[in-house]
N, C-alpha and C positions, 0 to 999 in steps of 0.2 A: 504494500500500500504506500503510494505515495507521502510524504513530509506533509502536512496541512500547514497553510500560511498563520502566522501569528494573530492576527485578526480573526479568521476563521475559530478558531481555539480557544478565544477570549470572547466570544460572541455565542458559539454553545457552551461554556462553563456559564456565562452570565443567565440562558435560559435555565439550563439544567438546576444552579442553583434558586432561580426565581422563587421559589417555593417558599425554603427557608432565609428568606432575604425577611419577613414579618418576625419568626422567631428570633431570629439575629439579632432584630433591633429590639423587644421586649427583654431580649438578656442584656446588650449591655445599657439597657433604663435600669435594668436592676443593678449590675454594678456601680452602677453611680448612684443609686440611690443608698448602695452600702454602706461606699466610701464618704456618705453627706453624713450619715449617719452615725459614722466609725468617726467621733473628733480626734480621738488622741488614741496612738497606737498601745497595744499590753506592753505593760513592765517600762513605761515610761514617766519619767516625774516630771508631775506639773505643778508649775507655784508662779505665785504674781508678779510679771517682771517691772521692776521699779525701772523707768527710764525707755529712750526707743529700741524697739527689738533689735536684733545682732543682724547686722550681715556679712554676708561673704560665708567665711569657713568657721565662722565662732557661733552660729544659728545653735539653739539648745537642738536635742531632737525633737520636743513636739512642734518647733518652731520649724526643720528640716520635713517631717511629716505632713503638715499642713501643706508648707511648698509644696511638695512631692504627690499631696491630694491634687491639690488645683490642676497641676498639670495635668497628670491621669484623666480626671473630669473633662478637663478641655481637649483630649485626644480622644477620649470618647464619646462627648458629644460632637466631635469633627466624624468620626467614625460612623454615629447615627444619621449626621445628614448626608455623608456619601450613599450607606446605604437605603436612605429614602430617595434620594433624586434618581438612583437607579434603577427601586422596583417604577418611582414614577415615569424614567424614560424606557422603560420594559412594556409597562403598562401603554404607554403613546403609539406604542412600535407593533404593538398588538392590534391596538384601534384600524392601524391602520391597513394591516392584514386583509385580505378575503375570506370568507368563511370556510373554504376548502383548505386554506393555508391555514388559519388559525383551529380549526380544527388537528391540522396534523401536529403542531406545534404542541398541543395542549396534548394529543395522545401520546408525542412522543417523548416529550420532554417533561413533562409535567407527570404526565399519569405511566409514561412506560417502565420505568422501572419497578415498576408492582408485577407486571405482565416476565410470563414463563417467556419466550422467543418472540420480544415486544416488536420485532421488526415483523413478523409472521401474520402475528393477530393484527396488527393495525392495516399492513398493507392490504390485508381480507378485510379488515370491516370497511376501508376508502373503498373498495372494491377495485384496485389498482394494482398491476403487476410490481415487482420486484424491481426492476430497473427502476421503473416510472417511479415508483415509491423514493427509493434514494438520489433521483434526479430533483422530484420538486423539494425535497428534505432541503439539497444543496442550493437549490435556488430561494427558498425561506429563508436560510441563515445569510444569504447574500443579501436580500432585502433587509432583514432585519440588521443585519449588521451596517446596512448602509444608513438603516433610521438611527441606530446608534453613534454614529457616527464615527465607528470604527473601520468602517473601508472606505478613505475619500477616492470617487474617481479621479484620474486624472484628464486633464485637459488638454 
């Protein structure tokens, strides 16, 4: 079998994953609402700092913690909106599918892996032979990948 281009391979991982692109984002709301929750890490002492807090390399540890939250937080809510603008450009990329395309997309990406020989049953229930089957396949993730904006034509 031929190498598949880079685009190609990032554009069916992006279906394939579509799924769990909701879960993904429910877990890390929950780690961040851990880490809001978690003020001060175990086995750390805290007392009232007389004066403006440390910085550079003299920060206490709950002082270095706190840092070390914020960031976290901020990398993971960067993380939650990458993967929201993505199910939303998966979602756009779908709309604008045809019903024969977004149907194949949904049985095979979406619901195939449940399925015993998902290339088998699906091609039967399109009612479409085997070639044709993996020709419009390739031609779906070409479309789709072009609404992604991951294969620009060139000019």
């Amino acid at each position: 079998m031929a190498k598949r281009e880079p685009w190609y391979s990032r554009t069916e991982a992006k279906l394939y994953n579509y799924l769990g692109i909701s879960t993904a984002i429910v877990n890390l709301r929950a780690q961040i609402m851990l880490l809001q929750a978690n003020m001060v890490p175990p086995k750390a002492k805290t007392y009232n700092r007389i004066g403006p807090p440390s910085t550079g390399e003299r920060a206490t540890a709950p002082e270095r913690y706190k840092m070390d939250r914020n960031q976290k937080i901020k990398r993971l809510e960067a993380k939650i909106a990458i993967k929201e603008a993505e199910k939303l450009a998966i979602d756009a990329a779908m709309e604008r599918l045809g019903s024969e395309e977004k149907d194949l997309v949904e049985k095979w990406f979406f619901q195939g892996w449940k399925l015993s020989r998902p290339d088998m049953q699906i091609w039967t229930m399109l009612k479409i032979c085997r070639s044709e089957f993996f020709y419009r396949k390739d031609e779906v993730v070409i479309k789709v990948a072009k609404f992604l904006g991951e294969l620009v034509e060139e000019e």
